[in-house]
C-alpha positions in Angstrom: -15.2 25.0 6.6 -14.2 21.1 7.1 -17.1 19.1 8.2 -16.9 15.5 9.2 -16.2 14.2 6.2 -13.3 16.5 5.2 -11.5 14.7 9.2 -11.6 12.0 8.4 -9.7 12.1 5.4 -7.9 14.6 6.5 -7.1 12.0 9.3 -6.4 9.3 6.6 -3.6 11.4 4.9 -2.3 12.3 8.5 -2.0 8.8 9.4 -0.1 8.0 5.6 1.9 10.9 5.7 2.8 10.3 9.8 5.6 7.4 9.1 6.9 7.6 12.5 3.7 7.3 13.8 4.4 9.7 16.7 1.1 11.3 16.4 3.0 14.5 14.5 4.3 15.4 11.0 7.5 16.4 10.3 9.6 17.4 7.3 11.5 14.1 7.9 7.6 12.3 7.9 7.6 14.1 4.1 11.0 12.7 3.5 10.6 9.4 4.9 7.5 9.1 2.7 8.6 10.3 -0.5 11.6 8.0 0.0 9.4 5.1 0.6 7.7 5.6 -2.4 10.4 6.1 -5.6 12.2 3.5 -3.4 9.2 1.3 -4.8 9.9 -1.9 -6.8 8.1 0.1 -9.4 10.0 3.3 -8.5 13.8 4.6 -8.4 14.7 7.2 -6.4 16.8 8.8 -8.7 15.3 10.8 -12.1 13.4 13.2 -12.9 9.6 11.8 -11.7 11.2 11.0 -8.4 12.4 14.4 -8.5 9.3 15.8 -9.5 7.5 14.2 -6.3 10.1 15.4 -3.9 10.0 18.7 -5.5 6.1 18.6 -5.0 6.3 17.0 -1.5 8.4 19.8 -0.6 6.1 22.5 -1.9 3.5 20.7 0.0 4.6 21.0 3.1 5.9 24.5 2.8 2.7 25.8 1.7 0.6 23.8 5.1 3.5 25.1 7.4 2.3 28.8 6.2 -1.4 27.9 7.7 -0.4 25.3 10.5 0.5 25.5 14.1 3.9 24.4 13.9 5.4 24.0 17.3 8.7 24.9 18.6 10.5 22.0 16.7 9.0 22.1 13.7 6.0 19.7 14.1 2.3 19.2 13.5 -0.1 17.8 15.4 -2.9 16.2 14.0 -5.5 19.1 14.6 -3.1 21.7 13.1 -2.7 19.7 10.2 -7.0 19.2 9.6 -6.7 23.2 10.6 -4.1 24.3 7.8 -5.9 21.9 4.7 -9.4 23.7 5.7 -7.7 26.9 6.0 -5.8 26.2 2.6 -7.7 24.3 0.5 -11.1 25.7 1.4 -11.0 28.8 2.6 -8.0 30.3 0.9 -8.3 28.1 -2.2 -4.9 27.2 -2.7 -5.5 24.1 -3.5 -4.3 24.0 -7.3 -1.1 26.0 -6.1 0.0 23.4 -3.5 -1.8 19.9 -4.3 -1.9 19.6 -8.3 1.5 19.5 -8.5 1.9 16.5 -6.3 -1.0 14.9 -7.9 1.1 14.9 -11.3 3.6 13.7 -9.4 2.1 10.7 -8.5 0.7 10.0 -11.6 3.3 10.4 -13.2 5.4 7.9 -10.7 2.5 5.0 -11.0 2.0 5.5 -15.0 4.7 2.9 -15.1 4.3 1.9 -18.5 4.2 5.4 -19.5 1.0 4.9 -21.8 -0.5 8.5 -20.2 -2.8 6.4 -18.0 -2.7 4.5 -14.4 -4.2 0.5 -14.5 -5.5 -1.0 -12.1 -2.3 -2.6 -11.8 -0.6 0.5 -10.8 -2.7 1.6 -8.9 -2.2 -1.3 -6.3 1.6 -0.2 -6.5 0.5 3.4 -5.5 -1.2 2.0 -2.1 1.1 -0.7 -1.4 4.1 2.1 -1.6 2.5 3.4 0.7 1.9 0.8 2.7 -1.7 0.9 2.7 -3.8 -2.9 2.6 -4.9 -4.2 -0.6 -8.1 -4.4 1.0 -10.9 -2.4 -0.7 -8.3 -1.2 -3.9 -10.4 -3.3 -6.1 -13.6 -1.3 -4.5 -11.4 1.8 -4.6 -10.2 1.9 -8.2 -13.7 0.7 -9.3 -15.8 3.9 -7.8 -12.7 6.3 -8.8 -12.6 5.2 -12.5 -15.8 7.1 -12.7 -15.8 6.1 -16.5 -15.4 2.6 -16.3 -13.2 2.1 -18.9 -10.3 0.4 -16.4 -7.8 3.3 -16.3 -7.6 6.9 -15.0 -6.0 9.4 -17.0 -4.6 12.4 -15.6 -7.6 14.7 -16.1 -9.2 11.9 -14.0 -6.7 12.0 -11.7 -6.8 15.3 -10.7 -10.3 15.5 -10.4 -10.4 12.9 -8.1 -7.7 14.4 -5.7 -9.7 17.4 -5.8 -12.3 15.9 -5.0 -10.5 13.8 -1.9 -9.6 17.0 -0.5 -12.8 19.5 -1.4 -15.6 17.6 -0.9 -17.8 16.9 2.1 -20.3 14.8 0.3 -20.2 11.7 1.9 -20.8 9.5 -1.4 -18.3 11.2 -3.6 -16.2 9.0 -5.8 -13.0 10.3 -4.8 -13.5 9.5 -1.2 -11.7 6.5 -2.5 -8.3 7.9 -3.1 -6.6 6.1 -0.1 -9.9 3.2 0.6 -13.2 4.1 2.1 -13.3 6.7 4.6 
């Protein structure tokens, strides 16, 4: 069950993934997102890892919509959405089904040079496409690149994103996905 850890980054995604800001998400919130983010300088929204993301994005929100409240015009509030991750990710454990994808996905997008790992470089694309602040990346990429060795590789990738979305210790690395919670 999702403690207090597992809101508020639940809440961080809400508030990425909620590009209207209209306090629900929407298949056109998923859209809007994915379109934001091949539409990158780094990106193009044509080809096949653009494709790949919308493809995962997709299956994504398909797979929450099977555990969330969706109301009568196909949105999700807030509490629905914390209420279909717990139920998904950690009580049904389907997280690999619906989440890996996406997270290969995004790596793939941000490996810009296509060297099989993510910089620190790109990994400031991967927040600014998303409009997040560059505040705290330079925290964030240091405590994720549990290594040290200045890149994450997709292994590492994963784990962290797993980690975002599974664990309710407080001092886990991958906390630092999207900044400090």
């Amino acid at each position: 069950m999702a403690g207090t850890v597992h809101h508020a980054k639940f809440d961080r995604l809400f508030d990425i993934l909620d590009v209207t800001g209209d306090g629900y998400l929407t298949q056109e919130d998923f859209d809007a997102i994915v379109h934001q983010v091949v539409s990158a300088p780094h990106g193009s929204p044509e080809g096949p890892r653009a494709q790949a993301l919308r493809d995962a994005a997709t299956r994504f929100w398909t797979g929450i919509g099977e555990h969330a409240e969706v109301d009568e015009v196909g949105r999700v509030s807030r509490e629905a959405f914390r209420a279909a991750l717990d139920e998904a990710f950690l009580r049904v454990g389907r997280f690999d089904e619906l989440l890996d994808p996406a997270a290969e996905a995004w790596f793939a997008l941000y490996d810009t040079d296509e060297d099989g790992r993510v910089s620190h470089r790109e990994y400031e694309l991967f927040h600014q496409s998303l409009g997040r602040p560059a505040a705290g990346v330079d925290a964030g990429f240091r405590t994720i690149d549990v290594d040290g060795d200045g890149y994450l590789t997709l292994d590492e990738f994963r784990a962290i994103v797993h980690q975002y979305y599974t664990s309710d210790d407080p001092d886990a690395p991958g906390n630092w996905l999207f900044g400090a919670i």
